[in-house]
C-alpha positions as CSV (number, residue, x, y, z in Angstrom):
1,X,30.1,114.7,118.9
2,X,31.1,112.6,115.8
3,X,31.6,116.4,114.1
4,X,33.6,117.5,116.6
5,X,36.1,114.1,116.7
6,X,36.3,114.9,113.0
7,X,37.3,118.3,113.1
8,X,39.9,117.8,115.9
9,X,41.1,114.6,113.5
10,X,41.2,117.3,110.7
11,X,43.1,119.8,113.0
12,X,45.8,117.3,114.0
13,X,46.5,116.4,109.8
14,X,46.8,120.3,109.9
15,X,49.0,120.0,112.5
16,X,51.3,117.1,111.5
17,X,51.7,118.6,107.4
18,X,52.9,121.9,108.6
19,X,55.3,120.7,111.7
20,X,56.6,118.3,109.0
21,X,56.7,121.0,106.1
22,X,58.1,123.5,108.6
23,X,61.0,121.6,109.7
24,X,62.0,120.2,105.9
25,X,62.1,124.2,105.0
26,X,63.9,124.8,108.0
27,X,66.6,122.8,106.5
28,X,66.4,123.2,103.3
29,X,68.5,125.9,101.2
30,X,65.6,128.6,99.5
31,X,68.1,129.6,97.0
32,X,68.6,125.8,96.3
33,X,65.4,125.3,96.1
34,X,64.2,128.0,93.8
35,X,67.1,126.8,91.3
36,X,65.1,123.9,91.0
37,X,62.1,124.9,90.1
38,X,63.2,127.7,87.6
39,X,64.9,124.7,85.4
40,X,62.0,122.4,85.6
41,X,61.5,120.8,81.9
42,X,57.8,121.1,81.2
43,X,57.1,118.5,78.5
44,X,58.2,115.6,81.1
45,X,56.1,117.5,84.0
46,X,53.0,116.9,80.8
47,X,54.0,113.5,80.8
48,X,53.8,113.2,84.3
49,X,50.6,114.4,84.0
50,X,49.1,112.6,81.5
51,X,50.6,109.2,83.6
52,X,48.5,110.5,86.8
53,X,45.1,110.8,85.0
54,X,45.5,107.6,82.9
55,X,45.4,105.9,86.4
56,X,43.1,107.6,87.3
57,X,40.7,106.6,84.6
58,X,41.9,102.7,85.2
59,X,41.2,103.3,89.0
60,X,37.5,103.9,88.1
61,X,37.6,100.2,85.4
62,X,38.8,98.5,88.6
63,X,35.6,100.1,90.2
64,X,33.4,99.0,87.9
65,X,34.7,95.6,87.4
66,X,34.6,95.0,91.4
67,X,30.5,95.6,91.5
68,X,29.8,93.9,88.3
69,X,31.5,90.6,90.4
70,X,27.9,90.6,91.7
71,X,26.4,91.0,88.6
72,X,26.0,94.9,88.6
73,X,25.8,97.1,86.0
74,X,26.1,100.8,84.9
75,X,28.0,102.9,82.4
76,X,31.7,103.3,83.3
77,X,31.5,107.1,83.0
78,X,29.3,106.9,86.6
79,X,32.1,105.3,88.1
80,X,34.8,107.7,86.4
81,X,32.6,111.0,87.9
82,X,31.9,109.2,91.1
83,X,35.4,108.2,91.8
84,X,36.8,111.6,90.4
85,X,34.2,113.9,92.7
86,X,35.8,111.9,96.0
87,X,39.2,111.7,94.6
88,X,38.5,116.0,94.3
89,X,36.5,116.5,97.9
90,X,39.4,114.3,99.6
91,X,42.1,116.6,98.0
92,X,39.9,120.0,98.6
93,X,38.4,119.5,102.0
94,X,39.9,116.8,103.6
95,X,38.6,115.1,106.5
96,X,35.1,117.0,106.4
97,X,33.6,115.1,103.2
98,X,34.6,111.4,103.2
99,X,35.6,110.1,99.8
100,X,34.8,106.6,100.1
101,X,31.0,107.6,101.8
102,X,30.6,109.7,98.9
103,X,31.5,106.9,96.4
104,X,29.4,104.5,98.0
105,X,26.9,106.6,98.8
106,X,26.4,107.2,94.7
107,X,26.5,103.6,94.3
108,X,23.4,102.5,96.8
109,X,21.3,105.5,94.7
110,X,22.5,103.5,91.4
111,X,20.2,100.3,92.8
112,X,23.4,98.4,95.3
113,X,22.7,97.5,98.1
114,X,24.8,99.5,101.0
115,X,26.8,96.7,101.8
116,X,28.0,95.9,98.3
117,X,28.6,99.6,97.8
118,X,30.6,99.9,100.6
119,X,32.6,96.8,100.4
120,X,33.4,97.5,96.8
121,X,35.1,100.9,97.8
122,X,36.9,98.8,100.8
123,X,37.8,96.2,98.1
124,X,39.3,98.8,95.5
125,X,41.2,100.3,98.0
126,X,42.7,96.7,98.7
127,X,43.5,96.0,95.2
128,X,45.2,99.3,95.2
129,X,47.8,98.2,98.0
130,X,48.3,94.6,96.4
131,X,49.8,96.4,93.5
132,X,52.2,98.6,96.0
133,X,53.1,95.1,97.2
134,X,53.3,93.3,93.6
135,X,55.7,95.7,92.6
136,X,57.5,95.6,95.5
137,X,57.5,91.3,94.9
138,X,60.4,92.2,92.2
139,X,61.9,95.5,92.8
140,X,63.2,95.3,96.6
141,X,65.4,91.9,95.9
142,X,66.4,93.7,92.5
143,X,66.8,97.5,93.7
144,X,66.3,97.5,97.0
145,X,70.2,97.6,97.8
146,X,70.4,100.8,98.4
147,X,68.3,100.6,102.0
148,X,69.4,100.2,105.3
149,X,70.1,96.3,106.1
150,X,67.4,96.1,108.7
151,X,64.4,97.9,106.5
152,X,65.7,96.0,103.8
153,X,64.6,93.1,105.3
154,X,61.4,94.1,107.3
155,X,60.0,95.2,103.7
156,X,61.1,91.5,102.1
157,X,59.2,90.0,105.3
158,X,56.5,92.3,105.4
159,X,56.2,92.3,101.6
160,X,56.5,88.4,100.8
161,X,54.3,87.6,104.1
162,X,51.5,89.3,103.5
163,X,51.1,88.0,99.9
164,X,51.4,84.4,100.7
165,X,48.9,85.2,103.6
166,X,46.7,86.9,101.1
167,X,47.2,83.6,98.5
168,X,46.4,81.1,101.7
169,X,43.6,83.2,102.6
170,X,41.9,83.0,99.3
171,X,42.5,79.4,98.5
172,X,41.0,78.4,102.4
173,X,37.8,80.8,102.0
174,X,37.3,79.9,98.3
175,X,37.1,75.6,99.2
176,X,35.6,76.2,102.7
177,X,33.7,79.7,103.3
178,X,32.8,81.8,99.8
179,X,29.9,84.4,100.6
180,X,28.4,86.3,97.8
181,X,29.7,89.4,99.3
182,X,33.5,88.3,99.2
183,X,33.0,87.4,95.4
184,X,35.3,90.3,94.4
185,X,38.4,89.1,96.1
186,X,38.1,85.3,95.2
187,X,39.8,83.7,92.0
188,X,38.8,84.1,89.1
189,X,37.0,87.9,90.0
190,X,39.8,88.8,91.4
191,X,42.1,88.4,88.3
192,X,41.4,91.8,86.5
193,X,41.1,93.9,89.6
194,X,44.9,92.7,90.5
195,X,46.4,93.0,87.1
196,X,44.5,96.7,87.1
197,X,46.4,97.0,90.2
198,X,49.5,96.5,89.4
199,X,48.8,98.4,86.0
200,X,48.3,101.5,88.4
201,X,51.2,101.5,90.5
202,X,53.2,101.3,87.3
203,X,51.7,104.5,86.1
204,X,51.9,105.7,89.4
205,X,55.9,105.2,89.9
206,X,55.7,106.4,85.9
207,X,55.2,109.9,87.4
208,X,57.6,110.4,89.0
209,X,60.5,108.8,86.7
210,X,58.7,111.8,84.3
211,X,58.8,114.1,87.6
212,X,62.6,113.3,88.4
213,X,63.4,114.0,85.0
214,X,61.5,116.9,84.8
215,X,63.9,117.9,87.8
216,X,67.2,116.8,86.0
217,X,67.5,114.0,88.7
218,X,70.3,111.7,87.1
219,X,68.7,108.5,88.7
220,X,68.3,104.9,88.2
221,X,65.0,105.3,87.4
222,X,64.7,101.4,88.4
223,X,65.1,102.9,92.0
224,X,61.4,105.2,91.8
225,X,60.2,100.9,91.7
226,X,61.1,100.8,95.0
227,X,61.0,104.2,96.0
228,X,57.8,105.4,95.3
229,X,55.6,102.4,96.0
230,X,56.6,102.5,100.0
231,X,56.0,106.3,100.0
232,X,52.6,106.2,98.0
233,X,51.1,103.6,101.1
234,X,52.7,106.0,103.9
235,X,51.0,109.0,102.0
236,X,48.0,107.2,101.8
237,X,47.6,107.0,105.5
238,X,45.0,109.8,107.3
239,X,48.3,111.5,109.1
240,X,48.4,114.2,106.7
241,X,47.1,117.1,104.4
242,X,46.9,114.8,100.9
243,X,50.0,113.2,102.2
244,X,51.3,116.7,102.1
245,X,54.5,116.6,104.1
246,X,54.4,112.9,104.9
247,X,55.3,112.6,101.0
248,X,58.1,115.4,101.0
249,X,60.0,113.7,104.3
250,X,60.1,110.0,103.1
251,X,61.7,111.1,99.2
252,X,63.8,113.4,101.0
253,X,65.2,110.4,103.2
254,X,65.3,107.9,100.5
255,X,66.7,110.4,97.9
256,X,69.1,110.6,100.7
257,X,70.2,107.2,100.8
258,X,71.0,107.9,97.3
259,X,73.3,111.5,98.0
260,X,71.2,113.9,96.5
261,X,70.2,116.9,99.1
262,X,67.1,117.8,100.6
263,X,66.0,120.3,97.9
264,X,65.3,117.6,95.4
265,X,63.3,115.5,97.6
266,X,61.0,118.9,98.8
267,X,60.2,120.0,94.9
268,X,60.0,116.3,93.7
269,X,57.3,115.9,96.6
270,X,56.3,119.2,95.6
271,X,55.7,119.0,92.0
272,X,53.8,115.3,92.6
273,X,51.2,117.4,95.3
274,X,50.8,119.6,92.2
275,X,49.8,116.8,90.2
276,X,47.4,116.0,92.4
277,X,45.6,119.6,93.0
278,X,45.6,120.2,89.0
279,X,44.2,116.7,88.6
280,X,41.2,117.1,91.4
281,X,39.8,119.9,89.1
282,X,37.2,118.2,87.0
283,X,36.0,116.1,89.7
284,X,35.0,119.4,91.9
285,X,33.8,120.8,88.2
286,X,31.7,117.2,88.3
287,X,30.5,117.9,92.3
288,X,29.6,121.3,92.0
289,X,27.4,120.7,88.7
290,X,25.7,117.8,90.1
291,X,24.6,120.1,93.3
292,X,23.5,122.9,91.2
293,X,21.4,119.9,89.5
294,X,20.2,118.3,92.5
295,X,18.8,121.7,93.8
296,X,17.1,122.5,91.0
297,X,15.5,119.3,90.7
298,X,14.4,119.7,94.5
């Protein structure tokens, strides 16, 4: 039963990347399109690159430094070919091989316990959004005056209320209520894991500043700081392939708001996907080796 719920949860993100892929094509200009791609200047796409990996490898420190809150310890290169095999299996065959199982998984065969190993994947994953909303703490009020009044303002509010929640939160659990197994999240631990955090949605927003030059985009680059934070978290949600789709539709509208056409949102949605598939390779290189290991060691 729980394969066939998973499945049908896999069919629907099917679904919901190519009705949203099919309709941006159906709009979009081909010619346009292909224009775009033939003048695509490779050394920024490189740096592009080289900005997605290097959070990559920081995304695997903020692993590390989460479990060794409870006083665990292994090398860093575990976490970095841990983290890199679900990062891989979640871009490959998504919604059949759970990333964060897998990671955590790994972990409790390292000597955690499961609930440590799981919460520190849950954990990570929170650090990850509290440095989409730390950037988004300077950039809306700054650059954020290009978006519709009314989202504008639902952003500040959602934004600036769920960080002072999050601050309230910690101080009130930290004096009344700290568990062992909330150490992570509680001042001081929690001091690296948020810089780290923030450190990573700047590299990720790097990207695509090297991506939308790469594309000849003429744009305030201070925008992407807005941008690309708010379309990273909906892309992160299970409603699509990768965020396949779901990634194109949101930089076509804010690109939009900013008159440039359709086209430029597709391929600069496009050329980030790319990113991801080239980048997913040595983590399935990592997987595949360690199951050719593991059976001969059976």
């Amino acid at each position: 039963m729980k394969k066939l719920k998973s499945y049908l949860f896999l069919f629907l993100r099917i679904f919901i990347t190519v009705s949203i892929l099919y309709i941006l094509f159906k709009k979009s200009d081909f010619e346009k399109l292909k224009s775009i791609f033939k003048g695509i200047a490779f050394p920024y796409y490189l740096l592009a690159l080289l900005s997605f990996n290097t959070f990559q490898v920081l995304v695997a420190l903020r692993w590390k430094i989460i479990c060794e809150c409870w006083g665990f310890k292994t090398k860093y290169l575990f976490y970095l070919k841990t983290y890199l095999m679900g990062f891989s299996l979640n871009t490959i065959f998504p919604g059949i091989i759970g990333s964060d199982i897998l990671r955590a998984f790994f972990l409790t065969k390292e000597g955690l316990s499961w609930k440590k190993a799981s919460l520190s994947v849950f954990f990570d994953r929170i650090f990850g959004l509290s440095g989409i909303f730390l950037i988004l703490l300077w950039s809306l009020p700054l650059f954020g005056n290009f978006l519709p009044s009314k989202f504008y303002f639902f952003l500040i509010y959602l934004v600036y209320g769920t960080l002072l929640t999050a601050i309230l939160g910690n101080i009130i659990i930290k004096k009344y209520y700290s568990p062992e197994y909330l150490k992570p999240v509680l001042f001081p631990c929690n001091v690296k894991p948020l810089f780290l955090g923030f450190t990573i949605q700047i590299l990720f927003v790097l990207q695509f500043v090297f991506l939308s030059k790469a594309l000849h985009l003429n744009l305030n680059f201070f925008y992407l700081f807005v941008i690309i934070p708010v379309v990273s978290f909906l892309a992160a949600l299970p409603l699509s392939i990768s965020g396949l789709g779901v990634r194109e539709g949101t930089l076509s509208y804010f690109l939009s708001l900013l008159h440039y056409s359709l086209e430029y949102g597709i391929s600069l949605g496009l050329l980030g996907y790319s990113l991801i598939l080239i980048s997913s390779l040595p983590g399935l290189y990592f997987y595949l080796r360690g199951k050719r290991l593991w059976k001969q060691a059976s």
